[in-house]
PyMOL CGO cylinders between C-alpha atoms (Angstrom):
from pymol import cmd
from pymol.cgo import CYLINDER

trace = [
    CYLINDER, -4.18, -17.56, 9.68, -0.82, -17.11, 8.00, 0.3, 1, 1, 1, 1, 1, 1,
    CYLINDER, -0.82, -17.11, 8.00, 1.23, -14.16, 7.77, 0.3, 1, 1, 1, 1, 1, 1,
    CYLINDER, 1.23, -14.16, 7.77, -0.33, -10.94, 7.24, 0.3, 1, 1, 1, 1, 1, 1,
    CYLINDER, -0.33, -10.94, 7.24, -0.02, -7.18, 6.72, 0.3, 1, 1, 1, 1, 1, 1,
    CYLINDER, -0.02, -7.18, 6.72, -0.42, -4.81, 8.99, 0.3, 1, 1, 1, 1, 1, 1,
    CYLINDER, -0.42, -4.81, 8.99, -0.39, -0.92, 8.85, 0.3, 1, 1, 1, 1, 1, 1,
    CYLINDER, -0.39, -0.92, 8.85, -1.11, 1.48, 11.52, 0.3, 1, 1, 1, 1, 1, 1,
    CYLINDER, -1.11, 1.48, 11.52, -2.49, 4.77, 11.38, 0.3, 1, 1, 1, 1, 1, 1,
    CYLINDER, -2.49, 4.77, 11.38, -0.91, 7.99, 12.95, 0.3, 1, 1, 1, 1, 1, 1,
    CYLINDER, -0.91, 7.99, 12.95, -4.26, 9.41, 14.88, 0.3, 1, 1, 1, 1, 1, 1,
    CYLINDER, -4.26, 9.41, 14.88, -5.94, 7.37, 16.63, 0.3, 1, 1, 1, 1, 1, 1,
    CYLINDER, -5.94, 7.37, 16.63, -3.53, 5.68, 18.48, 0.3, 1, 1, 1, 1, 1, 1,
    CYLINDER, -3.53, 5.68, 18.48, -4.28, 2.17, 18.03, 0.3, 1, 1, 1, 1, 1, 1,
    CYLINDER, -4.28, 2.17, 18.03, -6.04, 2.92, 14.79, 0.3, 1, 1, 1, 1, 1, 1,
    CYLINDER, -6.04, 2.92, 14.79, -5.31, -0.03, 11.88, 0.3, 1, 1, 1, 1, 1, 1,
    CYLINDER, -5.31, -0.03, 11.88, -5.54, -3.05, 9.95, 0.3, 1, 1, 1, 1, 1, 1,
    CYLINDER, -5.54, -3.05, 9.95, -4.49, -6.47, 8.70, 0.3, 1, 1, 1, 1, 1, 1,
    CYLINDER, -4.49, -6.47, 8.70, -4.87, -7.88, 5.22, 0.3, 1, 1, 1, 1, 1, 1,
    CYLINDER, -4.87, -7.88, 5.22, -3.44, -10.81, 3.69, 0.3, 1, 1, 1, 1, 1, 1,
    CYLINDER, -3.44, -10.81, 3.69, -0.01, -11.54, 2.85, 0.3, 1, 1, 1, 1, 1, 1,
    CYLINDER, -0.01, -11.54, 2.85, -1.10, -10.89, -0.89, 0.3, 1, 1, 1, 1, 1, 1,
    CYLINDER, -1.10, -10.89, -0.89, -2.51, -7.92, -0.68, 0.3, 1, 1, 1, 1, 1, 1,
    CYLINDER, -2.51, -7.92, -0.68, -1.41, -4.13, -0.21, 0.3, 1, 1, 1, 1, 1, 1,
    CYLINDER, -1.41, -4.13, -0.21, -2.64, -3.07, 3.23, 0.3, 1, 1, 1, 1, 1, 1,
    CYLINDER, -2.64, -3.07, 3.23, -3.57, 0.69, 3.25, 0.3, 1, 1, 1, 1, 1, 1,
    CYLINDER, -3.57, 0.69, 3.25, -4.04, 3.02, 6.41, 0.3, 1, 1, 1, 1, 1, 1,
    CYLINDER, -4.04, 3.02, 6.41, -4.75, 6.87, 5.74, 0.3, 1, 1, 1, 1, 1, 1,
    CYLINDER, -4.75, 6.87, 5.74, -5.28, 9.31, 8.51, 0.3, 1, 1, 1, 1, 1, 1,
    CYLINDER, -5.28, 9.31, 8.51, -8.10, 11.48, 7.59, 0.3, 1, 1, 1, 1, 1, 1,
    CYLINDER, -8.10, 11.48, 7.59, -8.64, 13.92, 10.08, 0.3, 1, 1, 1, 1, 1, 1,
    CYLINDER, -8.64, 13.92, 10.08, -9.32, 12.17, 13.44, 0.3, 1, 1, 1, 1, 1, 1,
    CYLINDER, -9.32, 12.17, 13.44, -10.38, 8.95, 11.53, 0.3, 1, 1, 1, 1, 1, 1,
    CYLINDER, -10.38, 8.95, 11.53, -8.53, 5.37, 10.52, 0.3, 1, 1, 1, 1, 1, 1,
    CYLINDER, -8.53, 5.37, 10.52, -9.53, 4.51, 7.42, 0.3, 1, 1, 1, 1, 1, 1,
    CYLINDER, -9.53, 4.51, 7.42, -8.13, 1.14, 6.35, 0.3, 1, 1, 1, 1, 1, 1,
    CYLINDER, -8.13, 1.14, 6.35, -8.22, -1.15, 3.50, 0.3, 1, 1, 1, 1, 1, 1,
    CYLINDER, -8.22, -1.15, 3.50, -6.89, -4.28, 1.57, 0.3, 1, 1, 1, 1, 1, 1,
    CYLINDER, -6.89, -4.28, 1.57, -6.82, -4.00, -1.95, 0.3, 1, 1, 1, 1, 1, 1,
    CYLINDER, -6.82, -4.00, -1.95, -5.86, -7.03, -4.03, 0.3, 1, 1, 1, 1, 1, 1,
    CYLINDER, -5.86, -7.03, -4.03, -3.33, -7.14, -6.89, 0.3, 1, 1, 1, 1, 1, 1,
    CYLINDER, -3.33, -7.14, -6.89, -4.74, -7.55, -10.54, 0.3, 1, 1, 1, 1, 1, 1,
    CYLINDER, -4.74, -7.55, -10.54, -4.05, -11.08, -11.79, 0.3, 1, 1, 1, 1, 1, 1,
    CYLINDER, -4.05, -11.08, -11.79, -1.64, -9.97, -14.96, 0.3, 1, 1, 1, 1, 1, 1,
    CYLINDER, -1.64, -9.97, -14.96, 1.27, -9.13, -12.36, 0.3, 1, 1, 1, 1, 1, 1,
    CYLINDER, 1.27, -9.13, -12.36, 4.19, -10.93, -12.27, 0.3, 1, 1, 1, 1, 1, 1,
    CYLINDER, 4.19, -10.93, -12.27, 7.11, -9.13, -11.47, 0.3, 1, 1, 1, 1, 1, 1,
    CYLINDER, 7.11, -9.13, -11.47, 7.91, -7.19, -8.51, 0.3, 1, 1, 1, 1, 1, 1,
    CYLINDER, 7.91, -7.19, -8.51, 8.93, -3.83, -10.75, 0.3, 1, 1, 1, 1, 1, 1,
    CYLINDER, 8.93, -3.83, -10.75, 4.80, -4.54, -11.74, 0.3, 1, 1, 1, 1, 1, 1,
    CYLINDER, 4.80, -4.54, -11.74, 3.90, -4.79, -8.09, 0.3, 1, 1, 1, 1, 1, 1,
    CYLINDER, 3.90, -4.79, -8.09, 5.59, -1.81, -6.99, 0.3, 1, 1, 1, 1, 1, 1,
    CYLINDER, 5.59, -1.81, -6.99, 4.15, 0.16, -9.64, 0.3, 1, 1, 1, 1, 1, 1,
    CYLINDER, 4.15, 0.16, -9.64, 0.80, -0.97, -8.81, 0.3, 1, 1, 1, 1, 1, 1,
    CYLINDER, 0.80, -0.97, -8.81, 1.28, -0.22, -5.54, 0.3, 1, 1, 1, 1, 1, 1,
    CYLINDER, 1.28, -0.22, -5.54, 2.21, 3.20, -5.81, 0.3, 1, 1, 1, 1, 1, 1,
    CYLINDER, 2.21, 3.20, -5.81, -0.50, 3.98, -8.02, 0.3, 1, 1, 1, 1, 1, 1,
    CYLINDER, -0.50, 3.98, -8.02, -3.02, 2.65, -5.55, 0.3, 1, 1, 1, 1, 1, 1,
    CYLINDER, -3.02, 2.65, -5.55, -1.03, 4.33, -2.01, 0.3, 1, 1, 1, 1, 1, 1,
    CYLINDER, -1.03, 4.33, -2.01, -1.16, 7.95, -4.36, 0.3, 1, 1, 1, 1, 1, 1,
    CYLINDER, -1.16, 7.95, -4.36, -4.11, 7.55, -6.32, 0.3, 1, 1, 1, 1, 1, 1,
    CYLINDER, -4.11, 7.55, -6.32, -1.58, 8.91, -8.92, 0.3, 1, 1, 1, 1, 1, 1,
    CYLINDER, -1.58, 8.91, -8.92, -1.67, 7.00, -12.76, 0.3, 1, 1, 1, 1, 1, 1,
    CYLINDER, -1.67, 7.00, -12.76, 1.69, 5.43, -13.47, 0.3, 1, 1, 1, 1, 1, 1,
    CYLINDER, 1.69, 5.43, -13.47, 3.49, 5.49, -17.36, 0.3, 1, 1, 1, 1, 1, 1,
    CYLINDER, 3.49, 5.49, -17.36, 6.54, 4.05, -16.83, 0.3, 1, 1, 1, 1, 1, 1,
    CYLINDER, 6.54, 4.05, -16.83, 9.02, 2.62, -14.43, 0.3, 1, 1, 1, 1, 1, 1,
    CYLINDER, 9.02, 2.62, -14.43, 9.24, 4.12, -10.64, 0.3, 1, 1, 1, 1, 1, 1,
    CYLINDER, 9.24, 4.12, -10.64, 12.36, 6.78, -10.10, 0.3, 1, 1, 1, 1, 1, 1,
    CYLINDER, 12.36, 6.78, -10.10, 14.21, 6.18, -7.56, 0.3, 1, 1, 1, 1, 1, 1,
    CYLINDER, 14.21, 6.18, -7.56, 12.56, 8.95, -5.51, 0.3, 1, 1, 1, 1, 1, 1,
    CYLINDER, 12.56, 8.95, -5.51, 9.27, 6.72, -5.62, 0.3, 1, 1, 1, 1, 1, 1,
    CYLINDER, 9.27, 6.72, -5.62, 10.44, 3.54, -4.86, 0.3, 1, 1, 1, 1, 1, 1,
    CYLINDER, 10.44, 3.54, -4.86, 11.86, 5.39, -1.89, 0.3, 1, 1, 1, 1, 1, 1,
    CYLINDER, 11.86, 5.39, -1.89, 8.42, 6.34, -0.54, 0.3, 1, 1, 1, 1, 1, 1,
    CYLINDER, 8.42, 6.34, -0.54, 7.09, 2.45, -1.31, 0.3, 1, 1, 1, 1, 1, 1,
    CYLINDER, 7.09, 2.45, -1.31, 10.09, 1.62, 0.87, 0.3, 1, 1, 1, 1, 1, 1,
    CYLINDER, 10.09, 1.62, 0.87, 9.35, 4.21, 4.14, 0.3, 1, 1, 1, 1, 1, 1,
    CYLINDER, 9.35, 4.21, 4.14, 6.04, 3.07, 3.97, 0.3, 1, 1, 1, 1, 1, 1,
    CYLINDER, 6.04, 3.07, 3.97, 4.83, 6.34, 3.96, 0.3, 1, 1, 1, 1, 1, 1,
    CYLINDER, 4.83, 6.34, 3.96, 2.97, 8.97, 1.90, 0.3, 1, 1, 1, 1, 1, 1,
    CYLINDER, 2.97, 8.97, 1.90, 1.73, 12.38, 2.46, 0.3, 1, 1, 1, 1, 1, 1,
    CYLINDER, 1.73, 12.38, 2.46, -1.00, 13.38, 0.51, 0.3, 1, 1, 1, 1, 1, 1,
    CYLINDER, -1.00, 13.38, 0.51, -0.85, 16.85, -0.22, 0.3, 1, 1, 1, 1, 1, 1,
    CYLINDER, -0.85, 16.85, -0.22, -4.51, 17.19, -2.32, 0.3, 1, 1, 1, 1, 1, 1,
    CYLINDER, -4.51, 17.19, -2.32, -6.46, 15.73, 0.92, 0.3, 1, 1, 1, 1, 1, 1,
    CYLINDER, -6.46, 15.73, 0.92, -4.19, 16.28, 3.68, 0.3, 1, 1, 1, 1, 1, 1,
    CYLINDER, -4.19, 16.28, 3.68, -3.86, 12.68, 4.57, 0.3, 1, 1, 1, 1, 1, 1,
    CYLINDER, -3.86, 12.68, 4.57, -0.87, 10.65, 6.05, 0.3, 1, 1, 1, 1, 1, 1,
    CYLINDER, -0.87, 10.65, 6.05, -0.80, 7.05, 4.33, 0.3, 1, 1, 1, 1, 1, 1,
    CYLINDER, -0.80, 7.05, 4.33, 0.91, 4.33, 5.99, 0.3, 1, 1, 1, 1, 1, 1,
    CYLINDER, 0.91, 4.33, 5.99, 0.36, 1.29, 4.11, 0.3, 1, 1, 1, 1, 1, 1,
    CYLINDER, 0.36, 1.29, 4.11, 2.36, -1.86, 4.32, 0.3, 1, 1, 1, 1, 1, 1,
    CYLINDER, 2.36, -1.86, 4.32, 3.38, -3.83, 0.34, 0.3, 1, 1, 1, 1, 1, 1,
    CYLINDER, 3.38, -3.83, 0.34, 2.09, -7.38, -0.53, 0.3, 1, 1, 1, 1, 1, 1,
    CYLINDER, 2.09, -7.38, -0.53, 4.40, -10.35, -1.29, 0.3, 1, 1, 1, 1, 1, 1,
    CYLINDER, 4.40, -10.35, -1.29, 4.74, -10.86, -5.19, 0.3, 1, 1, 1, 1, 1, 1,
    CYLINDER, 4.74, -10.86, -5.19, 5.01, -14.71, -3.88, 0.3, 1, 1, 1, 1, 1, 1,
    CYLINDER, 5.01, -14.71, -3.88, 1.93, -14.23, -2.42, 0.3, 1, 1, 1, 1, 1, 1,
    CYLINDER, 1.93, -14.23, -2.42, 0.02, -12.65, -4.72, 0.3, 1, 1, 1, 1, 1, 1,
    CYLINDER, 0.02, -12.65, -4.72, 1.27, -15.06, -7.37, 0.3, 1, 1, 1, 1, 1, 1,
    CYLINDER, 1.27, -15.06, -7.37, -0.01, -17.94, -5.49, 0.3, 1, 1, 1, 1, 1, 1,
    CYLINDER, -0.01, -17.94, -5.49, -3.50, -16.49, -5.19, 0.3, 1, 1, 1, 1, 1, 1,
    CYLINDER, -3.50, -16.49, -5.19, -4.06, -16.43, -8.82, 0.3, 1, 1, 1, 1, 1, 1,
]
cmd.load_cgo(trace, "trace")
């Protein structure tokens, strides 16, 4: 099946996913629930600094205007994000801009 991302979610043990090597793999802790998802790049991304700022728009469900600080591409690199509106811990893990270039 190829490589593949996989996140895991805090509570419940065990709790996770796989999606594609293209696409951003996202786990959230809700409560005492897993919730995961893949979510696929848009097609007009081709650079990583595009990538990552898709990314972190998608793991924060925060809009993006310009390029990530330094304190956000930290978060995309610990691969974790509290939510503070919902109380949710997001692991997630990134998708390869190879990858996702080759799937257009």
């Amino acid at each position: 099946m190829g490589i593949q991302n996989f996140c895991q979610c805090d509570f419940p043990p065990g709790g996770g996913g796989s999606c594609s090597a293209h696409q951003l793999s996202i786990c959230r802790t809700r409560g005492n629930t897993c919730l995961h998802e893949c979510r696929s790049p848009p097609g007009h991304i081709t650079a990583q600094a595009e990538l990552d700022e898709w990314s972190y728009a998608q793991v924060t469900s925060k809009p993006v205007y310009g390029p990530l600080t330094q304190a956000e591409l930290g978060m995309l690199q610990s691969r974790r994000y509290f939510d503070s509106n919902t109380g949710d811990v997001v692991t997630f893990e990134l998708p390869e801009l190879g990858a996702a270039l080759e799937r257009r």
